[in-house]
N, C-alpha and C positions, 0 to 999 in steps of 0.2 A: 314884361320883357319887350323891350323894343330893336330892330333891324339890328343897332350896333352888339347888340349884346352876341350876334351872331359872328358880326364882321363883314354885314350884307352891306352898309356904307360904304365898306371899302373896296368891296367887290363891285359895286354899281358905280366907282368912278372910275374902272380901271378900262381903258380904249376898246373902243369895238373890234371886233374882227375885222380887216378891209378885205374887197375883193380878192387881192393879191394872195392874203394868208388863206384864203380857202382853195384855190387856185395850186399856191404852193403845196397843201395838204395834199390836196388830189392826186399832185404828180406822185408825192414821196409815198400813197397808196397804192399808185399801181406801180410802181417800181417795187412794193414789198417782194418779196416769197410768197407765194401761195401759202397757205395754212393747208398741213398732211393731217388728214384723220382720220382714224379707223371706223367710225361714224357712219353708220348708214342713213338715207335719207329720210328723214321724218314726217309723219303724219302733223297738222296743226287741226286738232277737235276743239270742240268748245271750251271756254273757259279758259283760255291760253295754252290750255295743257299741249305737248309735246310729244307726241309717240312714237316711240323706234319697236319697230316689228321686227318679227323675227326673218330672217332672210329664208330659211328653209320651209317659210309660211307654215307653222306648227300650229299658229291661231297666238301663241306668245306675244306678248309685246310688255314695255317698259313705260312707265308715262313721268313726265320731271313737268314743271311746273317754275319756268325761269323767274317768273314775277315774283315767285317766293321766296327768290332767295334775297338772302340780307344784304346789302354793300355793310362791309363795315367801316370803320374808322379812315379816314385820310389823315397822314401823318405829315403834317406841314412846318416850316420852321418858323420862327415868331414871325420874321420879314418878308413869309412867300409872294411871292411874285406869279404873274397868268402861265409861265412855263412851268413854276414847281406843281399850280393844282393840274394843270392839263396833266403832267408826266406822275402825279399822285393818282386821280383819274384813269388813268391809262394802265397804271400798274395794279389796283383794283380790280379794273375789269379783267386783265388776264389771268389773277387770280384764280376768279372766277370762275372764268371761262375755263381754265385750266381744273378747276373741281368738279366742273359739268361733265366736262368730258370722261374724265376719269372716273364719275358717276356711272356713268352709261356705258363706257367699256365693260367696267367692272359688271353690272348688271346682263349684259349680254356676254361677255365670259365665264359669268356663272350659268347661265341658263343652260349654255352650249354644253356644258362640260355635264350637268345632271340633265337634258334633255336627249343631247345629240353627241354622248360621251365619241371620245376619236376623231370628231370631224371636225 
């Protein structure tokens, strides 16, 4: 197998990033919305792992393991261009991001309801 078989040729000719377009990202980041989440703040222990404790300190906690999860597939069109992988990218990771979450709610709204039934 070599580079083309990937599409890494075509990738490695396509223009760098300039100043400007990082510059530009950064505005349209903080112009976003904040991100709302039910999310409490997490432990970082070893081995990447991820901890969300229980708020009512029970000794409970939940551990997730971001590294572990898969990207999967980017769905591109024969002729994509650096904006279709960026926004193929982008739409992956909120995926994602969006499974994690729902991960960890889900695991802390079950605890709560068989630990700390009513509250």
């Amino acid at each position: 197998m070599s580079d083309s078989d990937f599409g890494l040729d075509a990738i490695a000719r396509w223009p760098a990033p300039t100043v400007e377009d990082y510059l530009r990202a950064r505005r349209e980041a903080e112009q976003a919305p904040p991100v709302v989440t039910a999310l409490p703040m997490p432990d970082f222990v070893r081995g990447g792992i991820v901890r969300y404790r229980c708020l009512l300190d029970c000794g409970w906690f939940h551990d997730e393991n971001p590294s572990a999860e898969r990207a999967g597939p980017l769905l591109l069109p024969v002729d994509f261009t650096t904006e279709d992988l960026s926004a193929a990218i982008t739409s992956a990771a909120e995926v994602r991001s969006k499974a994690y979450a729902m991960r960890v709610e889900q695991a802390i709204a079950a605890h709560f309801e068989e630990a700390h039934p009513g509250r």
